[in-house]
C-alpha positions in Angstrom: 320.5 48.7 -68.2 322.4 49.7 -65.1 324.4 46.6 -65.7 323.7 45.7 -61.8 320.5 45.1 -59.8 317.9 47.5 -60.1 317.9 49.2 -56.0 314.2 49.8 -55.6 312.8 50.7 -52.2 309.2 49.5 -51.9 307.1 51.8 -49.7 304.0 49.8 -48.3 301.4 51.3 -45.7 301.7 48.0 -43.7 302.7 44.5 -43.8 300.1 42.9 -46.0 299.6 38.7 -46.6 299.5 39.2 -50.3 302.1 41.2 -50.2 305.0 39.6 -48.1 305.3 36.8 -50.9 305.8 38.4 -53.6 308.3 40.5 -51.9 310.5 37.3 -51.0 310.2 36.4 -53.9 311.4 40.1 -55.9 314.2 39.6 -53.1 315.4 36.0 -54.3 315.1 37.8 -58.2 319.0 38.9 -59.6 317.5 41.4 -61.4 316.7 43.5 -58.4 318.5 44.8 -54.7 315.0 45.7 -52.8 314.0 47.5 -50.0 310.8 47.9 -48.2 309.7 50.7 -46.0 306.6 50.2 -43.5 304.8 52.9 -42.6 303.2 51.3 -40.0 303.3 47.4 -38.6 299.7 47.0 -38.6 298.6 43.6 -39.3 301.8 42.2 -38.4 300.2 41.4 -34.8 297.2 40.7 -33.5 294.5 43.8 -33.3 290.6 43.9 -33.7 289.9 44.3 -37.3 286.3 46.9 -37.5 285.5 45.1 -40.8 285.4 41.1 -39.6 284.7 42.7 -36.5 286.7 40.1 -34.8 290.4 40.2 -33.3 292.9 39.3 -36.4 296.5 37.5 -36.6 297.6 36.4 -39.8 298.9 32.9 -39.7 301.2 33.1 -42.1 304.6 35.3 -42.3 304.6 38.7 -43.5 307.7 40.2 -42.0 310.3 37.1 -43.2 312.4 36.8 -46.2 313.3 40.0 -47.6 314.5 43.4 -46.0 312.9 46.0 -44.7 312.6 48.7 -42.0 309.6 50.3 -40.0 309.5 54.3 -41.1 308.0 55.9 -37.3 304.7 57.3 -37.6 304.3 60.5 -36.4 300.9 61.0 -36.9 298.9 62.5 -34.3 296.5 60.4 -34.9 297.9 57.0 -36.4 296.3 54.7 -38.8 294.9 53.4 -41.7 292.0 55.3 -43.6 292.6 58.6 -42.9 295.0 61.1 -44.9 297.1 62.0 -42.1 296.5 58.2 -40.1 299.9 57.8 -42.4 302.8 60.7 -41.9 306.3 59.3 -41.7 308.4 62.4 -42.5 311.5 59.8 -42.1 310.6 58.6 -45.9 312.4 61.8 -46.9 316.0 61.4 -45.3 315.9 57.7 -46.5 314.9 58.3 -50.2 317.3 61.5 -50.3 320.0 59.5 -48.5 320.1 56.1 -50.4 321.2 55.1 -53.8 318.2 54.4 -54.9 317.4 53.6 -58.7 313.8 53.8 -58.4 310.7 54.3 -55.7 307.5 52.3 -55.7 304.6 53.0 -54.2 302.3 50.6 -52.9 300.6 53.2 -50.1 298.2 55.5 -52.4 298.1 58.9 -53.0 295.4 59.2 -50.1 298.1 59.1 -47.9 300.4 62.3 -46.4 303.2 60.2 -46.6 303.1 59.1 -50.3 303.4 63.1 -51.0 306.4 63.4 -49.0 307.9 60.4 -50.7 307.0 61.8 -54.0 308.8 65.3 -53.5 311.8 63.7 -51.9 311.8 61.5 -54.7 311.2 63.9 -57.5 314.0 66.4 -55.9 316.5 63.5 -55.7 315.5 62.7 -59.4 314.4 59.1 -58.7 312.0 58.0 -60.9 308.7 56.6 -59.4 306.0 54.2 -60.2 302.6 53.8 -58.5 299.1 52.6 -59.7 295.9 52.0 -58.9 293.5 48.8 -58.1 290.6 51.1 -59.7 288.9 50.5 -63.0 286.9 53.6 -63.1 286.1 57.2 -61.7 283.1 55.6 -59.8 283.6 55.9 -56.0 282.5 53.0 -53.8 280.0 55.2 -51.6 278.5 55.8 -55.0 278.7 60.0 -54.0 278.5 61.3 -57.2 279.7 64.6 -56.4 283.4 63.2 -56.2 283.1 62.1 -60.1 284.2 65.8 -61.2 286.9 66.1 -59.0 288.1 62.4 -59.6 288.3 63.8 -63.8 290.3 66.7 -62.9 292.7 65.6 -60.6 294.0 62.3 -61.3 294.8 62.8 -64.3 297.3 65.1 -62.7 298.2 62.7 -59.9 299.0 59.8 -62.3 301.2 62.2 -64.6 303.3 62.1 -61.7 304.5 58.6 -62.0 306.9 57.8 -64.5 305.9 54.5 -64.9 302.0 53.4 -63.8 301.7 49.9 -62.9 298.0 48.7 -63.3 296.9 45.2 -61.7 295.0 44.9 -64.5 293.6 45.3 -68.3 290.7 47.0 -66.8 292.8 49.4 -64.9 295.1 50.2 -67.8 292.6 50.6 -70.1 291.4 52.9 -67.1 294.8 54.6 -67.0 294.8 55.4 -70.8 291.4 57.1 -70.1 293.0 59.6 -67.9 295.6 60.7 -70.6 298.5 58.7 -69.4 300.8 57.9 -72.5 300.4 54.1 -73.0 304.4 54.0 -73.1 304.1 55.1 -69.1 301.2 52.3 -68.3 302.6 48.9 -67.5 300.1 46.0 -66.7 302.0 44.5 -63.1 299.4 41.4 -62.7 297.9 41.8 -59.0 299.0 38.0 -58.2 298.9 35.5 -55.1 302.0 32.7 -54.1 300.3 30.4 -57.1 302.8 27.6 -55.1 301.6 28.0 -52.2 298.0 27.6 -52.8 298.4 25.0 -55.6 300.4 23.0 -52.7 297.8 23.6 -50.0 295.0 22.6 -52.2 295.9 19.2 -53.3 296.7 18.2 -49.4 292.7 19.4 -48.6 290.7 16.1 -47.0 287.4 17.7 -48.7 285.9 14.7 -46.4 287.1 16.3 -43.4 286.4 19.4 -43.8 283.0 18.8 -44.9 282.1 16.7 -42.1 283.5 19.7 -40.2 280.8 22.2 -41.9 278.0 19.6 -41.6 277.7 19.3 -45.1 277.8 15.9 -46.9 280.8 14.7 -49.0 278.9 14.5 -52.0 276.5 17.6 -51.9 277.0 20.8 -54.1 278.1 23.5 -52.2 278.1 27.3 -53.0 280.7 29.9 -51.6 280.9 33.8 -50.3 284.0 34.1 -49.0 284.7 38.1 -48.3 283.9 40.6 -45.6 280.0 40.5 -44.5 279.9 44.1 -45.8 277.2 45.8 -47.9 279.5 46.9 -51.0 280.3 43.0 -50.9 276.5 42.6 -51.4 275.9 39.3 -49.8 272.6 39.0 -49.6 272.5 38.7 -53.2 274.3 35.0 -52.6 271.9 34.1 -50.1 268.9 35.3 -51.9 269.8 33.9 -55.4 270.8 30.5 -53.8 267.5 30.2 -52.1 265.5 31.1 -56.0 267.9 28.8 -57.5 266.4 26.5 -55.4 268.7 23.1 -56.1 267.9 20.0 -54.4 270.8 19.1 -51.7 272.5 22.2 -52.4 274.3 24.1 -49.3 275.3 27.4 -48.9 278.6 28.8 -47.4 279.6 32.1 -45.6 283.5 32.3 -44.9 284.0 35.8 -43.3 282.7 38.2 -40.7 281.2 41.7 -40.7 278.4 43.9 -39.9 276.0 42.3 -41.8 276.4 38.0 -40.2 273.3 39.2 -38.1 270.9 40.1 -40.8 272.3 37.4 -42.8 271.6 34.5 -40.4 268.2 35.8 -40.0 267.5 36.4 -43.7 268.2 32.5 -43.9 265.6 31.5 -42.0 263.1 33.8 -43.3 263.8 32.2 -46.6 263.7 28.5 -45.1 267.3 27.9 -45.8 268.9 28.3 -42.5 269.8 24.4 -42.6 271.1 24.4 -45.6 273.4 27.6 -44.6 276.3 27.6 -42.8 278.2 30.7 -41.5 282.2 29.9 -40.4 283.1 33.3 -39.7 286.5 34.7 -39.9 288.8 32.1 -41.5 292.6 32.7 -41.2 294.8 32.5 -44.7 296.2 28.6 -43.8 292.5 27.9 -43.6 291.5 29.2 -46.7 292.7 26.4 -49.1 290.6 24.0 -47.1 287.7 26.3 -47.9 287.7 27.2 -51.7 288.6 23.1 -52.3 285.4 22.0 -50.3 283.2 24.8 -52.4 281.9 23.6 -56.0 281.2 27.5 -56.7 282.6 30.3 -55.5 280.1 33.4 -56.1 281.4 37.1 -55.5 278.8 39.7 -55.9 280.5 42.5 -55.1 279.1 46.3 -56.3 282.7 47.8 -55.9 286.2 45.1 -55.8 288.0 46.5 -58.4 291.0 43.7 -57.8 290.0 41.0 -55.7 293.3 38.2 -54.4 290.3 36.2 -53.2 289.9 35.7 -56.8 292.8 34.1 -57.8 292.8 32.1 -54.3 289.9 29.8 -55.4 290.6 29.2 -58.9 294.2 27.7 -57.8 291.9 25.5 -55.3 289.9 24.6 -58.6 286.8 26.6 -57.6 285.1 28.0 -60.5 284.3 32.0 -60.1 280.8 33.7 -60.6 281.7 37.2 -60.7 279.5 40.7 -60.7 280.2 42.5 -63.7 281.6 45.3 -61.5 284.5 43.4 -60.4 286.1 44.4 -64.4 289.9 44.1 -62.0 289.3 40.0 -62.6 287.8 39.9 -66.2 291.7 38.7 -67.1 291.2 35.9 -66.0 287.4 34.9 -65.3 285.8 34.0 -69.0 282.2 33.3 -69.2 281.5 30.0 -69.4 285.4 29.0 -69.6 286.6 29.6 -66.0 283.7 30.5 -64.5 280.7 33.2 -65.0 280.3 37.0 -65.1 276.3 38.9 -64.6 274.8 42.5 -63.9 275.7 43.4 -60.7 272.4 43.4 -58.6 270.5 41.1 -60.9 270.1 37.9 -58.3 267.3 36.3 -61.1 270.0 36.4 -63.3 272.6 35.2 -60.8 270.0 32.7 -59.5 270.1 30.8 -62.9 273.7 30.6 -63.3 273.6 28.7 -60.1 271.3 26.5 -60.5 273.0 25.7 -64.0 276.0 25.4 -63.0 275.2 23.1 -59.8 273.1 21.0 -62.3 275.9 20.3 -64.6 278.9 18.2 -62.5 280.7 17.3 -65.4 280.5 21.4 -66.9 281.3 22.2 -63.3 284.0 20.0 -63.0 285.4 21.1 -66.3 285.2 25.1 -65.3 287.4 23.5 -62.2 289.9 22.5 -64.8 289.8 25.3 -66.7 290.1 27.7 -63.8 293.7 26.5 -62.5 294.8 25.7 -65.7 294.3 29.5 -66.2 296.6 30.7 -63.2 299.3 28.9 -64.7 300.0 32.1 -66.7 298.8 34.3 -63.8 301.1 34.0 -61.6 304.3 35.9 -60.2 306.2 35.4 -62.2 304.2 37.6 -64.5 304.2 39.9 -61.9 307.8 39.7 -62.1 308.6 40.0 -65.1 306.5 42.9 -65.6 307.7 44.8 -62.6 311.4 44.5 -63.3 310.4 46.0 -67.0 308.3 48.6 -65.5 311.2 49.9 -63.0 313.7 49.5 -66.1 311.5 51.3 -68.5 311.1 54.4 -65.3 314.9 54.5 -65.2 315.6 54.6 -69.4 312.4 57.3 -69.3 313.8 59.4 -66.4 317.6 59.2 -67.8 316.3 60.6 -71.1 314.3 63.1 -69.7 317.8 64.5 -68.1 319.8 64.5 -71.1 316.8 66.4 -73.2 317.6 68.9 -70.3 
């Protein structure tokens, strides 16, 4: 439209692993002249992470291949989680100083800073486009008191983007709920580096790595990768695995959290603690090992409205048993086709489709199949693709709005 690259400044909260690849790889795109503003380096080096509970470096880079520039923090008291952990006034001078053709958020609107990018941006006249991973009102600490506010003001929050980019069906559909014109909602697929992983999965010695665990080469092997958190629910994995009951069968926690103590003893009250095996925190170049030594990888979560963790063990070939809370992933998890889907909290339910699943090796290696045949159209460049028409759709909808004027 512009008959040029589309200048889009990115503003992130902090460097992010599933981020920094798709943002090399919108820089390497013709179509678009990026930016990316920081408002904080977290993650970039090493700090102790409350949720693994352990000290964190990610092992891969996030701050290579594409341009960007740290925004200072001025926050009295700085980081992430808080409204005012995030307030980089210097957002202001650089959206109201550069040419840009369009902002995109990626920090939240639970953040003072996205607010000051949002007035600077709107004053300028620079369209904006922002989203959400949510795929309903329903907040994770389940306080229903924040339902009616959630009703009246997003609506009004969203209204604000020109262009709402939704990382899934389920949060589109969500988006259309709120009132947003379906001509303003654009589904920008929440991907992973589908390369990356593909290429890392088919160099796994599943031997090796096996032999690492403790775990025979040719046992059946369950997977909860996440946070050991209670919203990630667990103990649901642990308890349906031991009701499923399957003969040889061995049980794997990758992650770290609150909850590894209770866990660990909950195995051995159930007699399973030998058959159990806890790896703790497992960096991203370790994770391909992971999902392609797993036969099933079972995520039980109660709120995980978008999971990447999804997408990472499909690509490995990993069939996916999801909650049917997790509605982010229902894109590309099929019952029965690419994996499973079952009522949150029901572990008889989720104890069944385990021990059918791990009694079926040719089904199971067919859901393998199926699952990263599926990410073949789920990848970036989807994501691509759909956020260079989003940003060009913000620009034709903001320049029309100007001449109505």
């Amino acid at each position: 439209m512009t008959g040029r690259p589309l200048r889009v400044l990115l503003v992130g909260t902090h460097p992010v692993q599933y981020s920094s690849p798709m943002f090399r790889l919108y820089a390497k795109d013709p179509r678009l002249d990026i930016q990316v503003a920081y408002c904080s380096l977290q993650g970039a080096e090493a700090e102790f992470d409350r949720d693994f509970g352990v000290e964190v470096k990610w092992d891969v880079p996030l701050l290579e291949g594409y341009p960007w520039v740290a925004v200072p923090n001025r926050s009295w008291s700085p980081g992430l989680g808080s409204f005012f952990g995030l307030f980089n006034p210097g957002v202001w001078s650089l959206i109201r100083r550069e040419n840009f053709d369009a902002v995109v958020f990626y920090t939240g609107y639970t953040y003072s800073t996205f607010w000051i990018a949002v007035l600077a941006a709107k004053i300028s006249g620079v369209p904006v486009l922002f989203g959400t991973d949510a795929t309903s009102l329903e907040p994770r600490d389940a306080r229903r008191w924040k339902l009616p506010i959630k009703r009246f003001l997003l609506p009004k929050v969203f209204r604000l983007a020109d262009v709402a980019i939704m990382p899934s069906e389920a949060g589109r559909q969500f988006m259309l709920s709120l009132g947003i014109a379906d001509s303003r909602v654009v589904l920008t697929p929440f991907v992973v580096d589908n390369s990356w992983w593909l290429e890392r999965a088919s160099e796994v010695d599943r031997g090796a790595v096996r032999q690492a665990w403790g775990v025979p080469e040719d046992a059946l092997a369950v997977l909860f990768c996440a946070k050991l958190q209670p919203w990630k629910r667990p103990g649901d994995v642990l308890n349906a695995f031991a009701k499923a009951n399957v003969e040889g069968a061995y049980l794997v926690f990758a992650g770290d959290g609150p909850m590894r103590a209770s866990l660990e003893a909950a195995a051995k009250k159930l007699g399973i603690a030998e058959r159990t095996r806890f790896l703790g925190f497992v960096n991203q170049t370790g994770l391909p090992s992971v999902y392609r030594s797993a036969d099933l990888f079972v995520l039980p979560s109660e709120y995980d409205p978008c999971p990447a963790v999804v997408c990472e063990a499909m690509l490995c070939g990993c069939p996916v048993v999801l909650s049917d809370e997790i509605r982010g992933r229902f894109d590309i998890v099929k019952h029965g086709q690419t994996g499973y889907i079952y009522p949150c909290g029901n572990v008889d339910i989720l104890a069944g489709i385990v021990a059918n699943a791990l009694g079926d090796r040719a089904k199971l290696a067919q859901l393998s199949r199926n699952a990263v045949k599926r990410m073949e159209t789920w990848s970036p460049r989807e994501n691509i693709e759909a956020t260079v028409m989003a940003t060009d759709q913000a620009v034709r909808l903001r320049m029309r709005n100007v001449v109505r004027q």
